[in-house]
C-alpha positions in Angstrom: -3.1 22.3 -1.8 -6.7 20.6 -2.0 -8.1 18.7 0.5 -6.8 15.4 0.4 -8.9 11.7 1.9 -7.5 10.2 4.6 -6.3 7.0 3.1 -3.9 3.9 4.0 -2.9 0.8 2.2 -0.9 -2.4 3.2 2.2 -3.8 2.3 2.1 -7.4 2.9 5.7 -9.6 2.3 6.0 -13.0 2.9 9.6 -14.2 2.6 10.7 -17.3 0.5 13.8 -19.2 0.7 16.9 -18.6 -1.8 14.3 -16.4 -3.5 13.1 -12.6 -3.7 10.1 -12.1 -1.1 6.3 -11.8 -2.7 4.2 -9.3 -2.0 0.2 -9.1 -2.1 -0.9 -7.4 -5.1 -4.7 -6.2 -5.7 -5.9 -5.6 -9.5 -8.5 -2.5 -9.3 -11.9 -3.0 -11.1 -11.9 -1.3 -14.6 -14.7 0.6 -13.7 -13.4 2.7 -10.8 -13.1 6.2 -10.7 -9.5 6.2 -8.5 -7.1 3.9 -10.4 -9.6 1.7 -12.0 -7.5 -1.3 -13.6 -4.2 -0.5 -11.6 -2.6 -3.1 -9.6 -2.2 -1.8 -6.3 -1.6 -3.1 -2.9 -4.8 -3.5 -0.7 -6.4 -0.4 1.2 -8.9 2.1 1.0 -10.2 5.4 3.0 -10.2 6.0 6.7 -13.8 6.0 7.9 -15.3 7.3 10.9 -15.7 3.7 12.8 -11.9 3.6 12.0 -10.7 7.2 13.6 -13.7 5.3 17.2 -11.5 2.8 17.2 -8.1 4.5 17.4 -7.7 5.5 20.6 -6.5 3.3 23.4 -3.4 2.0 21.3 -0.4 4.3 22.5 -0.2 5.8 19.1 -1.5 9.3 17.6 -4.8 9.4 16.4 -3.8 9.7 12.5 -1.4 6.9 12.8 -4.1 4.5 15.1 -6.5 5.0 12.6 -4.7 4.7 9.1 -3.1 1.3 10.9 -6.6 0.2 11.5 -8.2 1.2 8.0 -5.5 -0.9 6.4 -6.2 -4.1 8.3 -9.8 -3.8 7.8 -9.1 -3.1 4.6 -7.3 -6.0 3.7 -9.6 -8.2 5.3 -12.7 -6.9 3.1 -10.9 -6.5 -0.5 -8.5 -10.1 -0.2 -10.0 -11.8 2.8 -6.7 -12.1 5.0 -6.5 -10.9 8.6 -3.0 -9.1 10.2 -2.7 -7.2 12.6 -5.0 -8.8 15.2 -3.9 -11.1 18.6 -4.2 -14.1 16.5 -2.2 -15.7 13.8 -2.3 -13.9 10.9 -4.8 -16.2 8.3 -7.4 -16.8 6.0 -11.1 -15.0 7.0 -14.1 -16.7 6.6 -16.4 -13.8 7.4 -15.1 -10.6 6.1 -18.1 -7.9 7.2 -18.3 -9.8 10.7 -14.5 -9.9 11.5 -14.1 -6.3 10.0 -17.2 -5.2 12.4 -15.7 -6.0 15.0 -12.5 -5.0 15.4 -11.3 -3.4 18.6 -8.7 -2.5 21.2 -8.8 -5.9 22.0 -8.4 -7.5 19.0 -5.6 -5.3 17.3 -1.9 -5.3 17.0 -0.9 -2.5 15.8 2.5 -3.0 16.3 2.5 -5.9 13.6 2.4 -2.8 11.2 5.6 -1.0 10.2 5.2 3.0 8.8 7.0 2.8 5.1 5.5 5.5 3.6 3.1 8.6 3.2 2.5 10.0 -0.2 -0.3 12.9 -1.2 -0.1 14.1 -4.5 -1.5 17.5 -5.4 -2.6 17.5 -9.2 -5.9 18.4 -10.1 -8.0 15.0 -10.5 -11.1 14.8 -9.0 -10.1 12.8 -5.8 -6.9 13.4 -3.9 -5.5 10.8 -1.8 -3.3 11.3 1.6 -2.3 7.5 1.9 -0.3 5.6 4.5 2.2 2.9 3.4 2.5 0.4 5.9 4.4 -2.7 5.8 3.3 -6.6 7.5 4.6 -9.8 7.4 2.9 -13.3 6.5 4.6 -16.2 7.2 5.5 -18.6 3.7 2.7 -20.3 4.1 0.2 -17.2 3.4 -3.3 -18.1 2.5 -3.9 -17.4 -0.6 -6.2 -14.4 -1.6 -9.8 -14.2 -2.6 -10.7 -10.2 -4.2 -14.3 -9.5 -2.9 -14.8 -9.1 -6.6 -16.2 -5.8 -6.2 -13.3 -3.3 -5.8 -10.7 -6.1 -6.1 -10.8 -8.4 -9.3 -7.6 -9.9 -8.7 -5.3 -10.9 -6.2 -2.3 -12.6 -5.7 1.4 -12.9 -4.6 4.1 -11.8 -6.9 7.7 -10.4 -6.9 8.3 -6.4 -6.9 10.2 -6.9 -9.8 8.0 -9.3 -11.4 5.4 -6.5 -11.5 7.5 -3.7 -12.7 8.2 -6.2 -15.9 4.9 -6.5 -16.3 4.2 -2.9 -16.4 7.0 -2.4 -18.8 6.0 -5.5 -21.0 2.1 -3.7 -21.0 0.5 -6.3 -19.4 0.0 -4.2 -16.2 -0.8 -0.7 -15.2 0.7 1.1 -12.2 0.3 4.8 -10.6 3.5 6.5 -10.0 3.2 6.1 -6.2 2.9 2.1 -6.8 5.7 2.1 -9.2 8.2 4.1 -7.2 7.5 1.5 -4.1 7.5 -1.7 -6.2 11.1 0.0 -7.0 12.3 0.2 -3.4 11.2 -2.9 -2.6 12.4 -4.9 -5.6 15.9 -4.3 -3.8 15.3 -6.3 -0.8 15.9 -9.7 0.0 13.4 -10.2 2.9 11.0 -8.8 4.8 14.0 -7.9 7.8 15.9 -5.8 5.0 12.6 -3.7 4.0 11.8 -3.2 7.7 15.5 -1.9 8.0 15.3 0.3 5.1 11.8 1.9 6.8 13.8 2.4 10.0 16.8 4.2 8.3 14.0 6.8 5.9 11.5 8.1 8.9 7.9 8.4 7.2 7.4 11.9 5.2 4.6 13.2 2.8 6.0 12.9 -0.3 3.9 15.4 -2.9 5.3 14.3 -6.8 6.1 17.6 -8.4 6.9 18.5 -12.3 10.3 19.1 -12.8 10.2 21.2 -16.5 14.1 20.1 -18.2 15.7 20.5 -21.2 15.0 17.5 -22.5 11.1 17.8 -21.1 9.0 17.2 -18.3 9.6 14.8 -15.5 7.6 14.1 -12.5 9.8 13.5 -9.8 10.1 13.5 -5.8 13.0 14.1 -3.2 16.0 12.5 -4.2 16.7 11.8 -0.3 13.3 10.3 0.2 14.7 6.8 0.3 13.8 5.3 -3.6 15.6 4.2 -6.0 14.3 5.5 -9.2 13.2 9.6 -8.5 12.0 10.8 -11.6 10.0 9.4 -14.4 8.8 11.2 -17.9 5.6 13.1 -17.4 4.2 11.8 -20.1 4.7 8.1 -19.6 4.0 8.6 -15.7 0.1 7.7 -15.0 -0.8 9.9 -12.2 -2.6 8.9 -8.7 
């Protein structure tokens, strides 16, 4: 396969009472070459100061890193801090706190693996991302996008998002749709932890499945989602 970026993203859930839990939900700018106008959850690449900062942690280097790259990217696209010794909150200095996270600072444990997926079709950047869930408590800060990358932010429901998509008011890659999917079926953060515990973390590469009735793109029916196959034609790549 090509070579892939090293890449994580963050699944952030904060549960509500006699309700569905919401999850943090980034709108891409238009303009962006990866998934430009997609709603995605917040994340980016591993950098270098990420993969300096992963050791010390009890963890493999890969994981360390990718745990770290998701909390400092949340914290520069949406301006909320998890993972770190303190309360999880609203940041009033993105570059600074970002900058200057270290063994100290970081809880890596606040992170739970979900998911890993690296697709393999030829676009011109290939992704090997991360999943990782987090809990906020119901009284979350509310979201500011840095308005670069991230033009919007907010907390919504799984399924509130996947009826947007349909209605096409909202656009989602296949890897966002199939975990807005598995999520919409749980009714709080402890049932998505759960479900993570019961499907360990594999790389899951979407192939094309050509039927009678046409092409789907699909992944391991055993893989722990709900929905495994989608029309290859409707499906926007990423």
């Amino acid at each position: 396969m090509p070579d892939a970026i090293p890449a994580a993203t963050l699944i952030l859930m904060r549960d509500r009472p006699d309700a569905a839990p919401e999850i943090l939900m980034v709108e891409r700018a238009a303009a962006l070459a990866f998934a430009g106008g997609a709603l995605v959850f917040p994340g980016g690449r591993i950098d270098p100061a990420d993969l300096a900062r992963a050791d010390g942690h009890g963890l493999p280097v890969d994981d360390a890193a990718a745990r770290i790259a998701a909390i400092r990217e949340t914290i520069e696209e949406v301006g909320i801090a998890v993972g770190l010794d303190a309360a999880p909150g609203a940041v009033s200095d993105r570059a600074a706190l970002a900058g200057s996270l270290s063994a100290a600072t970081l809880d890596l444990a606040a992170l739970i693996p979900f998911a890993r997926w690296r697709p393999d079709h030829a676009v011109a950047r290939i992704f090997d991302t991360r999943f990782y869930l987090a809990r906020l408590p119901a009284d979350a800060p509310a979201p500011e996008p840095d308005g670069g990358e991230t033009v919007r932010a907010f907390w919504t429901t799984a399924q509130a998002v996947l009826n947007a998509a349909d209605a096409g008011r909202a656009m989602l890659i296949y890897p966002t749709r199939r975990t807005l999917e598995r999520l919409a079926r749980f009714a709080n953060f402890a049932d998505a932890a759960a479900d993570a515990a019961r499907h360990p973390v594999r790389t899951i590469t979407p192939f094309v499945d050509h039927r009678a009735d046409g092409d789907w793109l699909c992944i391991p029916e055993d893989s722990g989602y709900p929905v495994t196959a989608e029309r290859l034609a409707a499906a926007t790549r990423g």
